[in-house]
C-alpha positions in Angstrom: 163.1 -27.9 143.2 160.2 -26.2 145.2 161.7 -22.6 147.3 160.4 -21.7 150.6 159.1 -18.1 150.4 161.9 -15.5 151.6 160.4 -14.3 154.5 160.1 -18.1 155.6 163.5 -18.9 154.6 165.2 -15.7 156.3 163.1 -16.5 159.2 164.6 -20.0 159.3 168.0 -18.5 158.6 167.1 -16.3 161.5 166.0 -19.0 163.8 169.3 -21.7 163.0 171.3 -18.8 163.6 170.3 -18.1 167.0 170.1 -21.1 168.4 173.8 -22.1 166.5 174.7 -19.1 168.8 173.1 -19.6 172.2 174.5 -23.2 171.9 178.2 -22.1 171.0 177.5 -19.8 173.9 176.5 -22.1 176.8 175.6 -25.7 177.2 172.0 -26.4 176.1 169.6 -29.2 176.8 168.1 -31.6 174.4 165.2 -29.5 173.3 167.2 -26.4 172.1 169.8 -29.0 170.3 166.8 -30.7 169.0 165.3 -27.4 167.3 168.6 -26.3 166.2 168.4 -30.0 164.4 165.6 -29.6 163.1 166.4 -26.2 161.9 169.2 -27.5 160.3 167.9 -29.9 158.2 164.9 -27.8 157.6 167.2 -25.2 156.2 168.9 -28.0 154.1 165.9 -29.6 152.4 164.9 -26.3 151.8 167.9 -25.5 149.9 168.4 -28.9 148.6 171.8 -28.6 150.4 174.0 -31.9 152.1 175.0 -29.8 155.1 174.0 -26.7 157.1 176.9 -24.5 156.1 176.0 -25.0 152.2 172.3 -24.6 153.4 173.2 -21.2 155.1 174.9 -20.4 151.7 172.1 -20.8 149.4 169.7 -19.2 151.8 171.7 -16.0 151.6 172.1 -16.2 147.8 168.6 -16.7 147.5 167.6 -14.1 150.1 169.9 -11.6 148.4 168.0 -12.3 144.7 164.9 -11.5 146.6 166.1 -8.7 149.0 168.6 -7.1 146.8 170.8 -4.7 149.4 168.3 -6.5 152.5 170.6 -8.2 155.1 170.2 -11.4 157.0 171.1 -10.3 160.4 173.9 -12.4 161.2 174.8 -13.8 164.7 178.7 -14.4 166.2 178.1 -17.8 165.0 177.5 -17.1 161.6 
């Protein structure tokens, strides 16, 4: 299986993260549910994952082999 690079992948963690949050926050319109889509699957093909939470998962595991003691910031969300 190919691996996004880990600044990529925390960046994508990064990026589902906040938008997860701003639309558990407030109603959103199609674009920001459309990038928080398309984050979501991004972040599951790139883990090779069936579902965002598992996705999430193995983007941590992977960040922490890469960034030992580095943390994803993590949103309410999360």
């Amino acid at each position: 299986m190919l691996m996004a690079h880990p600044l990529v992948m925390r960046e994508l963690v990064e990026q589902y993260e906040a938008l997860a949050a701003l639309a558990h926050h407030q109603a959103v319109g199609p674009r920001i549910q459309q990038q928080l889509q398309d984050a979501a699957f991004t972040l599951c093909v790139s883990t090779d994952s069936q579902d965002v939470d598992a996705a999430l998962t193995a983007a941590r595991e992977q960040l922490d082999c890469d960034f030992p003691g580095v943390a994803v910031r993590r949103t309410a969300a999360a």
